[in-house]
N, C-alpha and C positions, 0 to 999 in steps of 0.2 A: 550547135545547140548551146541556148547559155543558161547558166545556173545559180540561183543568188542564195545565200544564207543569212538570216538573219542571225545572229549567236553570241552569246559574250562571254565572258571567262575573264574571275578577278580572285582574290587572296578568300573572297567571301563566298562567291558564284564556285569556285574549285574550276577545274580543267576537264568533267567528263563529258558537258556539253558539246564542248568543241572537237572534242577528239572523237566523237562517233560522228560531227557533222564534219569532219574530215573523212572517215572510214569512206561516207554515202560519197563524197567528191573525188575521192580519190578512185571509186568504182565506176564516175560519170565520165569521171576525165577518162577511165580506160575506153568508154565507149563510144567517146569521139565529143565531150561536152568540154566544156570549158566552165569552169566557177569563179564566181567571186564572193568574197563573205564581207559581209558588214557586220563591223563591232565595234560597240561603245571603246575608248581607250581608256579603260578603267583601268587603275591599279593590281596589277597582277597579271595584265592582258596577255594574249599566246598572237600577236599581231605579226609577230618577229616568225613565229614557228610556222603562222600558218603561209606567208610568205614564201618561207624558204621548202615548204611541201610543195611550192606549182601551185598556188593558187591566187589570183589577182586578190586585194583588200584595199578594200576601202575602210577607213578610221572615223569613226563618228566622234565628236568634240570630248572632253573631259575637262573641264567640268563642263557639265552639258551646257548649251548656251541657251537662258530662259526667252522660250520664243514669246509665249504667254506664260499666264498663271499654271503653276506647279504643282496645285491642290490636287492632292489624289482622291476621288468620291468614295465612299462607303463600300462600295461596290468593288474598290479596283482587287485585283490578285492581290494573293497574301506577299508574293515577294517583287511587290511593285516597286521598293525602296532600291531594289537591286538596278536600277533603271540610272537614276540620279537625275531623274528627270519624271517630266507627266510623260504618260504615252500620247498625245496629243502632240507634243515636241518629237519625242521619237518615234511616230508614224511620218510626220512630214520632213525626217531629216533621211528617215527609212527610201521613201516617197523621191526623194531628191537624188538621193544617191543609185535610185534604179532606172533615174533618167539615160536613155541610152545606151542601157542593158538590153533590153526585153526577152528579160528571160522564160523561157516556158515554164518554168517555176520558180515559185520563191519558198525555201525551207524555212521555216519558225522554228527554234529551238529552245526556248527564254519563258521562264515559272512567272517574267513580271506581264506578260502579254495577254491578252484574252479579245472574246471575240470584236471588242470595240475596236481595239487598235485592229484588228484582220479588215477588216468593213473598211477600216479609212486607208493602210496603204492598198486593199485590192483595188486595183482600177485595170482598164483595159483590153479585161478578159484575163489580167495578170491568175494562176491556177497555183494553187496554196498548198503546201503541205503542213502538219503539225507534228511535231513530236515532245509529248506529253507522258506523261508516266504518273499524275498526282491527282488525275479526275476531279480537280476541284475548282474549274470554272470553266465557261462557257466558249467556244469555238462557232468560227464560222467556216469553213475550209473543203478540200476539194477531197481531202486525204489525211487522214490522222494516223501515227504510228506509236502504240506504246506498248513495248519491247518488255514490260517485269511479267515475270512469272505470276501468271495466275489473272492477268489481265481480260477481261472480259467486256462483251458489249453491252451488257446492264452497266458498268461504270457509266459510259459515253450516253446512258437512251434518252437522257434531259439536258445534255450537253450541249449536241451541235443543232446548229442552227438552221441546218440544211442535211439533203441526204450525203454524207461523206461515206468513202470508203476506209474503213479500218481496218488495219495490219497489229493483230493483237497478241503480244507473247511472244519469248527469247526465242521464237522457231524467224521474227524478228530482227535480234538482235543485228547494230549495227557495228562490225567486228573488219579492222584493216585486216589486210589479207595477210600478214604476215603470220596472225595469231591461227588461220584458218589452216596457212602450213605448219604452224611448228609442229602437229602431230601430237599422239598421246603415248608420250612417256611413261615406264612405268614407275610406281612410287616406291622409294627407297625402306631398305631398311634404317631405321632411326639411327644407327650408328655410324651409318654412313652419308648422312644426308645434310641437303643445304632450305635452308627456309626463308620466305623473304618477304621486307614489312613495306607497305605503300597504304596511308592512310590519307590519299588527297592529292595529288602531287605536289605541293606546295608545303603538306600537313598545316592546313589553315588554322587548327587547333589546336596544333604545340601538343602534339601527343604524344611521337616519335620517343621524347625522351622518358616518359612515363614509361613507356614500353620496353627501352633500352635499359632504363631502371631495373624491371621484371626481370629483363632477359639476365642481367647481370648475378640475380640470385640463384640462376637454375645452376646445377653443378655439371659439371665434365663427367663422364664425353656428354654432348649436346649436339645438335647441329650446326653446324654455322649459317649464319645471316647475312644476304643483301639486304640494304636499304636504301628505296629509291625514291628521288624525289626531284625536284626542279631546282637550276642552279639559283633559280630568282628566292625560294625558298626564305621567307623571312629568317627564320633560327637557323639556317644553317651553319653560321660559327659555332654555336654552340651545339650541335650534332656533331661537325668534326672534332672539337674539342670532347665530346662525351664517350665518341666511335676510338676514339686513339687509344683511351684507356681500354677497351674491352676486345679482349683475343677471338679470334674466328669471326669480327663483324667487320664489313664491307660497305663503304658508302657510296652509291652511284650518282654523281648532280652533276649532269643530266646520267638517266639510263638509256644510253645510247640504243644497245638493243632489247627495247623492254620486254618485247617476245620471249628473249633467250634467254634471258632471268627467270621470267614464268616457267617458261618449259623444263629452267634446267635445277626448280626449285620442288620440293616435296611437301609445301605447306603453304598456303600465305595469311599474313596477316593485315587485315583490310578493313576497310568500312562497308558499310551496305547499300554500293553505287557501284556505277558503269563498270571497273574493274573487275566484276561477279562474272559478268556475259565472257571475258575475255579468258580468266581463270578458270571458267566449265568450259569454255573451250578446247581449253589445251587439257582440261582433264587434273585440276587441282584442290585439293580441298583446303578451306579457308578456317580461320578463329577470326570472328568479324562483330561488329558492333557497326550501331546506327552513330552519323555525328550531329545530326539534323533531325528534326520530327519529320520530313518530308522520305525520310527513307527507313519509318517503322513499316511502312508495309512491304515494303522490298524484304526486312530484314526476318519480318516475321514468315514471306513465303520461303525465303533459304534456308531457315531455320525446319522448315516443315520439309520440306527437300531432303535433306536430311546429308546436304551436299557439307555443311561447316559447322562450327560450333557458337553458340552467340556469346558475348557478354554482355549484353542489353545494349545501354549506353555508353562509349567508349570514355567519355567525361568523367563518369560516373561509376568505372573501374577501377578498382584499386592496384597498385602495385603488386601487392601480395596474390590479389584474385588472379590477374596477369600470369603472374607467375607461376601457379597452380596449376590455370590451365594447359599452360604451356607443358609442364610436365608429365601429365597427365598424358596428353596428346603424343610427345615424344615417346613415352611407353606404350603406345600402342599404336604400332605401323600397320597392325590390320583394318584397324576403322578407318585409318587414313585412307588405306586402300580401296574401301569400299564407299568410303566417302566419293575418293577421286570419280569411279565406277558410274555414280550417280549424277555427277559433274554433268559428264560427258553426255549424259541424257538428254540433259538440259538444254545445251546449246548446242549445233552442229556448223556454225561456221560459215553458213552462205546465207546468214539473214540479208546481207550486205546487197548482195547480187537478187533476191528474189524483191527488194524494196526498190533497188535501179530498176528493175522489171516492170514495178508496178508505175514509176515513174516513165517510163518510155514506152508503154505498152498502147499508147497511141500512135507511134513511130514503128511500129510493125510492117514489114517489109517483108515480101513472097520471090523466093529466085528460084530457079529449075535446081529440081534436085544433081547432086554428082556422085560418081560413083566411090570419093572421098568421104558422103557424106555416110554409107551404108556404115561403118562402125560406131558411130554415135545414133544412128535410130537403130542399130539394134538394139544398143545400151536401153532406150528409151523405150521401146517397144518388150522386151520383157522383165523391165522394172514391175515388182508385184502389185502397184498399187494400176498400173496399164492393163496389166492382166485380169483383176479381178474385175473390169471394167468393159473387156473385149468377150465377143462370141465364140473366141479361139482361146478359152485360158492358158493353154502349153505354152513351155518356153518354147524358141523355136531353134533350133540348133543353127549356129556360126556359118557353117556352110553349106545349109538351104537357103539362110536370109540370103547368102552373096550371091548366090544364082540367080534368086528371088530378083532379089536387087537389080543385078545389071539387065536382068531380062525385064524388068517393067522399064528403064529407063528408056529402051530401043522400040517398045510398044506405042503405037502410033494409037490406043484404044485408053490408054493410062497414060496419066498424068502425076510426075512426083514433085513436090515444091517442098521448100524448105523455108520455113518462118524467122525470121531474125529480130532483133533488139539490140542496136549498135552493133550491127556487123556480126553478133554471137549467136549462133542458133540456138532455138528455145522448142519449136515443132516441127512436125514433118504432117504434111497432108496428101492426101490422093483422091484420085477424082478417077471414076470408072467412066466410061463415056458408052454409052448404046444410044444412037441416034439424036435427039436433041432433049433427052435426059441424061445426064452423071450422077453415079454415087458415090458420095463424099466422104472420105472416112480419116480422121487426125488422129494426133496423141502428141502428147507436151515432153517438154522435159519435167520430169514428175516434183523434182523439186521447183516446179514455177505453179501448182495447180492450185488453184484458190483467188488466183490473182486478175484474173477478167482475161489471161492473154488469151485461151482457145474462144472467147466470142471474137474479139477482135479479128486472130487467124479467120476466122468464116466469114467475118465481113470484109476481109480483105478478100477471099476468094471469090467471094460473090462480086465487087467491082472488078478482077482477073479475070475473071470467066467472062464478063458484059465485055471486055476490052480485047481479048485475045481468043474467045474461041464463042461468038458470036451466034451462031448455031444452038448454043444450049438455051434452053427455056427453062428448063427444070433439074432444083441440086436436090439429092434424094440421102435420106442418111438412114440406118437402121442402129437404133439405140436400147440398150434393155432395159426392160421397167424399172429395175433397181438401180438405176445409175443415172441418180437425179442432179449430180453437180452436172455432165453432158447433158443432161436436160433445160437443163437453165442455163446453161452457155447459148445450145441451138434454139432455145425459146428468145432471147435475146436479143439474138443475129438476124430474126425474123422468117426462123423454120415454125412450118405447124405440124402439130403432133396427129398422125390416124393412128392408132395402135405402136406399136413401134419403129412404126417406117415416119420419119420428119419429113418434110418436104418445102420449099421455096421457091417461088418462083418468081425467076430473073425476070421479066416480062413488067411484073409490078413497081421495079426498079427497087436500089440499095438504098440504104442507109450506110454511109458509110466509116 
């Protein structure tokens, strides 16, 4: 399976783009896909990084090579400059470079694109994703994903240009796995603790030493400070020369293991981008500032979260405020703590995996269940959100499921299969058999629900069943009135509703 990205990253674009459309490739690649990314070589590019992560790149020209006229229309995105081209150029250089890929998707990741450019590189049935977070131009695509807090489908309802499916909110976020293990630390006492600044990776606006400024007026004892940033980092001489003078601060270019700085820090100091998802990850609370108008609303929903503390505009912070705050903060390790608390809320870490889901959830695949598989559907089967949704709500104890278990597996009257998505199991289904009717009965892995996988599961079973047990006419399900997401799965899949019994039949033929 192959995977293309559109993406770019410069000293102006910053690096959070790229590093979540790494997170999503580095989840494809575990499930058997193969990616390549295409990026402009702008100034400031991650061409070298994204390389050396396993992933094929293709380089698109710099300065761009004017195919036609470069006039951007009235109409284009607000940050079409960021292109150095028309999108007309960069659709057919997009266009060229996906010769001989064919990939079952192509990810968008870029504030200069909109729906025109999607229209000219889709061709061939090529299946689009988007990821977006600024709701302020138009899409045409198969799949939009935008990851901020507080994301909604009234932003998108004049947006897309067709019916897409949207993935809305940091439940989202697209987070490398490493940030997903580092776990939640607890947060220090301020006497003992360490803090750390990452405004960019590059700090594209020389803010670092503003900040190092602050830092240097608060008095002892303090925390001590990582600072992390890229070795490309334009001011970094002038960082190491500023970090040398100042005791307990620490400069990372590169931050090797950026995870274990997070995790092993009790504050951060950041802007209000992609860094947010990774930091409520791990369970940290932030002093954050917008550097861009495109991340006030980001910055305004953190701020209502109540996850960090703002100082508006990071430009537009003074030293002394800097400074204030910071002190303030260090005097009180309780809010930190309860900040961190709310962090954690926020984000939980497998945005990453339920967004590959929704991407390969055409690639669903049914195998006979094993008796390997009984400790992961139990997990699955008395998860609360399964239960509130089954005519059985009790949990069911360890060691009736395992009887349970191997005794349905030997049962020539049931049927257990197990659903997969690259190889990972996602559901477990069962099929009762009485004569030439079965009744059907699933349940997901709870963290995939929302995502289309259980219609899928049914229409995979219904072409199962026409294939291997030929006999059956009719798949029968009993679902309860109040459990209308299985309602619209099996309405879907092409069950019909009598009261609470669904019913399909195979006779009529699938949809598959």
């Amino acid at each position: 399976m192959n995977f293309a990205f559109r993406v770019d990253a410069s000293f102006e674009i910053g690096t959070g783009h790229v590093m979540r459309c790494l997170a999503l490739a580095d989840e494809l690649v575990q499930r058997g896909g193969a990616c390549t990314f295409i990026c402009r070589a702008l100034p400031g590019n991650m061409l070298e990084m994204i390389g050396e992560s396993g992933h094929a790149v293709i380089a698109l020209p710099w300065p761009a090579i004017p195919h036609q006229a470069t006039h951007q229309p009235a109409t284009a995105p607000a940050h079409a400059g960021w292109l150095g081209c028309g999108w007309r150029e960069d659709a057919a250089e997009t266009r060229a470079a996906l010769e001989g890929l064919t990939p079952r998707w192509l990810v968008v990741d870029h504030y200069a694109l909109d729906r025109e450019w999607e229209r000219a590189v889709r061709t061939g049935g090529l299946r689009l994703m988007v990821i977006d977070d600024l709701h302020d131009r138009t899409h045409e695509c198969d799949l939009l994903l935008d990851q901020n807090l507080g994301a909604s489908a009234a932003d998108y309802a004049v947006l897309l240009a067709r019916p897409t499916m949207t993935l809305l909110g940091p439940r989202f976020a697209l987070l490398r796995a490493e940030f997903a293990a580092a776990g939640h630390a607890s947060v220090r006492e301020s006497a003992h603790s360490n803090w750390l600044a990452c405004v960019g990776g590059t700090d594209p606006h020389g803010l670092l030493p503003k900040i190092l400024n602050a830092w240097s007026q608060i008095d002892t004892p303090k925390p001590t400070l990582d600072v992390a940033v890229r070795p490309d980092t334009p001011n970094l001489s002038l960082l190491k020369a500023q970090i040398a003078g100042i005791h307990g601060v620490t400069l990372h270019a590169p931050a090797k293991n950026f995870a274990a700085l997070l995790r092993d820090s009790d504050m951060v100091i950041c802007a209000a981008g992609t860094l947010n998802w990774e930091r409520c990850c791990v369970g940290r609370p932030a002093l954050l500032g917008m550097l861009a108008e495109n991340q006030r609303g980001l910055l305004a929903a953190l701020t209502r979260s109540r996850t960090g503390v703002s100082v508006g505009r990071w430009q537009d912070a003074s030293v002394d405020s800097i400074a204030s705050l910071c002190r303030r903060l260090i005097a009180r390790p309780a809010l930190l703590r309860a900040m961190a608390r709310r962090a954690r809320r926020v984000v939980d870490g497998k945005g990453t995996a339920r967004v590959t889901a929704a991407l390969l959830r055409d690639e669903l695949s049914l195998r006979p269940a094993a008796e390997a598989d009984a400790d992961l559907a139990l997990t699955w089967r008395n998860a609360p959100s399964t239960r509130l949704r089954s005519f059985v709500s009790s949990a069911i104890a360890e060691s009736d499921h395992r009887d349970w278990w191997r005794a349905a597996l030997g049962m020539v009257s049931r049927t257990l299969l197990v659903a997969t998505l690259g190889g990972a199991p996602v559901g477990v289904l069962r099929l009762d058999h009485a004569g030439d009717d079965a009744t059907v009965s699933i349940y997901l892995d709870p963290d995939l629900t929302g995502l289309g996988v259980g219609t899928v599961m049914l229409r995979r079973t219904a072409t199962w069943c026409q294939a291997r047990l030929p006999e059956l006419r009719r798949l029968h399900a009993e679902i309860l009135p109040e459990n209308k997401a299985s309602q619209a799965a099996f309405h879907k899949a092409g069950f019909v509703a009598h009261g609470t019994r669904w019913t399909l039949h195979l006779t009529l033929g699938v949809n598959p």
